[in-house]
C-alpha positions in Angstrom: 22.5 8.7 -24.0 21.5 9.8 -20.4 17.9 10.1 -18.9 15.9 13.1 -19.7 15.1 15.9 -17.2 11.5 14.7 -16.4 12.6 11.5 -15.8 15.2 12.1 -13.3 13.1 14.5 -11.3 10.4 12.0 -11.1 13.0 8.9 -9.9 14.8 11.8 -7.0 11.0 12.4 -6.0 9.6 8.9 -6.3 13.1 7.8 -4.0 12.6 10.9 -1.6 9.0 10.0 -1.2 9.9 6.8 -0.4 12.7 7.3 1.5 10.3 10.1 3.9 7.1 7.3 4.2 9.6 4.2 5.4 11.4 6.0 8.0 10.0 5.0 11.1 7.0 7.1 12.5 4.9 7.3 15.3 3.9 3.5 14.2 7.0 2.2 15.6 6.5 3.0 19.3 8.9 1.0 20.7 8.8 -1.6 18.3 9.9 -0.9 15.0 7.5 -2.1 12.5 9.9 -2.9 8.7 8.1 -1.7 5.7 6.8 -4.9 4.8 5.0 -5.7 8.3 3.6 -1.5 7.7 2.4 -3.2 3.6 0.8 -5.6 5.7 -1.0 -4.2 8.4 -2.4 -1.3 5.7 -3.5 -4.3 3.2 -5.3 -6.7 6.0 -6.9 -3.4 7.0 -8.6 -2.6 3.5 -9.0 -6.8 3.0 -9.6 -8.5 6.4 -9.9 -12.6 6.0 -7.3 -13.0 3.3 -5.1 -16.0 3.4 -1.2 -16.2 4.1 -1.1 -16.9 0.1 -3.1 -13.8 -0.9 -0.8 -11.3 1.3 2.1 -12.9 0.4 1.5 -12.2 -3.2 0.4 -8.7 -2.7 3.4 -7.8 -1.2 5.7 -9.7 -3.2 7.4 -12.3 -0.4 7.9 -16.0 -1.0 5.6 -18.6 1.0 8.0 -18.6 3.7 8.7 -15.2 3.9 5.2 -14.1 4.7 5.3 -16.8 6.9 7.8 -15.5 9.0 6.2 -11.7 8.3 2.4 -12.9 9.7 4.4 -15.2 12.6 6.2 -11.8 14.0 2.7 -9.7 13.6 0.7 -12.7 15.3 3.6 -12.4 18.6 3.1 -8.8 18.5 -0.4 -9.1 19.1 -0.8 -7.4 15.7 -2.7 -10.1 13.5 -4.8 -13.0 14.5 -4.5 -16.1 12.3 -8.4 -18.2 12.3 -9.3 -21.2 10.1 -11.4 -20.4 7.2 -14.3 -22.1 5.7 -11.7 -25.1 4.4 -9.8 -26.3 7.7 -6.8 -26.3 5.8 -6.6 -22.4 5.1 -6.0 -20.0 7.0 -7.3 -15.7 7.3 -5.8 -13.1 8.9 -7.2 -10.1 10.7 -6.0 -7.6 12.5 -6.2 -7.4 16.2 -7.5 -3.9 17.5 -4.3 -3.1 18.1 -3.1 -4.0 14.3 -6.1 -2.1 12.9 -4.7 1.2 15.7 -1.4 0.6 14.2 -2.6 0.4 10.7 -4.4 3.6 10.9 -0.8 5.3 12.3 0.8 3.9 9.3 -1.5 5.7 7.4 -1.2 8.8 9.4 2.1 9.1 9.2 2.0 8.4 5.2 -0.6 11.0 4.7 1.9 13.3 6.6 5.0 12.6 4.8 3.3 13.4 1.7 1.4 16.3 2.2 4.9 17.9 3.3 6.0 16.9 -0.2 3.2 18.7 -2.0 2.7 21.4 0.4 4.7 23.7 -2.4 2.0 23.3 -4.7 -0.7 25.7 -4.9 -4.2 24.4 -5.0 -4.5 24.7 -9.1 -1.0 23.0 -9.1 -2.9 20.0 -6.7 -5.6 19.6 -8.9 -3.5 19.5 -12.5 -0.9 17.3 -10.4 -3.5 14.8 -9.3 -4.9 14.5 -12.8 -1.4 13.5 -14.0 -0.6 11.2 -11.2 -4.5 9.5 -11.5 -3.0 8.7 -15.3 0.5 7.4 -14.8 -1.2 5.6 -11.6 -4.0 4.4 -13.9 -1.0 2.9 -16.0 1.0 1.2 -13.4 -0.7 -2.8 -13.2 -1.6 -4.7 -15.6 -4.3 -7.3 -13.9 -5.2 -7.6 -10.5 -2.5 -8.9 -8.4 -0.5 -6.0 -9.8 -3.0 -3.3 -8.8 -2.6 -4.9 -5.3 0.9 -4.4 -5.0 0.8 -0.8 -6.5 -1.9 -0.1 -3.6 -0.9 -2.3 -0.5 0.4 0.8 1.3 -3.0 3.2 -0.4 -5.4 4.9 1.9 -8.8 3.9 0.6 -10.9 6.1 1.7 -8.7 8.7 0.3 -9.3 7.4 -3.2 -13.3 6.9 -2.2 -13.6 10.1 -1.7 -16.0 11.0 -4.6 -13.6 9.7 -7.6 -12.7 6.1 -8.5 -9.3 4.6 -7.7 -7.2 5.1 -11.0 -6.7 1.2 -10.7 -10.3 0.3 -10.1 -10.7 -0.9 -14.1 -8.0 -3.2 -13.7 -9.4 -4.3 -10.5 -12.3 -5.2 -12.2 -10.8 -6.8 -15.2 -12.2 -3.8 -17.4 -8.8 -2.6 -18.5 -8.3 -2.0 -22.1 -5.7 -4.8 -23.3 -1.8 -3.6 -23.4 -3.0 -0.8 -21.0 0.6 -0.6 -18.9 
């Protein structure tokens, strides 16, 4: 039996949304950032002072992938790697230039998407985010999930006045078998 309607319109969104955020934006500028040095410049913004560990698991890449991911942001001036409190970690911050950088990423996300739900008229917005704040709401199961599902999320955008639909699981208050 085939996929239902709703189903297949939401993958050809969810894959044209996608497809319209990674394509290289004004971010780039000479040097092409890949969508997992973008991840990572958006996540360090929101959580300066995390360890190679931490971002690594946020953004799904093996120990020596974000290795190599934080190595090519450090060369491009990007990210600044500092000892932490135990000599033996490390944190990460962005360099003005990441945190610039960062906020094009964002930019040019916020763009790409408000060209996809430009058709919508502003009742249509407000039922649409109600839907989208549930299936959202739904989409992690603990914590490290909910970072993954929001490494490329503007915060302030989800500050603005209502909580983040993950924030419960953030918190550890999610209802049990709440995916």
């Amino acid at each position: 039996m085939g996929m239902a309607r709703l189903e297949n319109l939401l993958g050809a969104l969810a894959l044209s949304v996608s497809d319209t955020v990674l394509r290289p934006g004004p971010a780039a500028e000479g040097t092409a950032l890949t969508s997992s040095e973008r991840a990572a410049l958006v996540t360090l913004r929101a959580h300066p002072g995390r360890g190679l560990g931490w971002l690594g698991e946020v953004l799904g890449l093996t120990s020596s992938g974000v290795t190599r991911l934080v190595a090519r942001l450090v060369r491009a001036g990007l990210v600044s790697s500092g000892t932490a409190a135990d000599a033996r970690a490390r944190v990460l911050r962005l360099t003005p230039e990441g945190v610039r950088r960062a906020e094009l990423v964002l930019t040019h996300r916020r763009r790409a998407i408000d060209h996809v739900v430009a058709v919508l008229s502003p009742a249509e917005r407000v039922v649409f985010e109600g839907l989208l704040d549930k299936i959202v709401a739904a989409a992690a199961a603990d914590l490290p999930e909910a970072l993954r599902v929001c490494r490329m999320c503007d915060r302030a955008a989800c500050g603005a006045g209502r909580e983040c639909p993950l924030a419960p699981v953030a918190a550890g208050r999610a209802e049990p078998g709440g995916r």
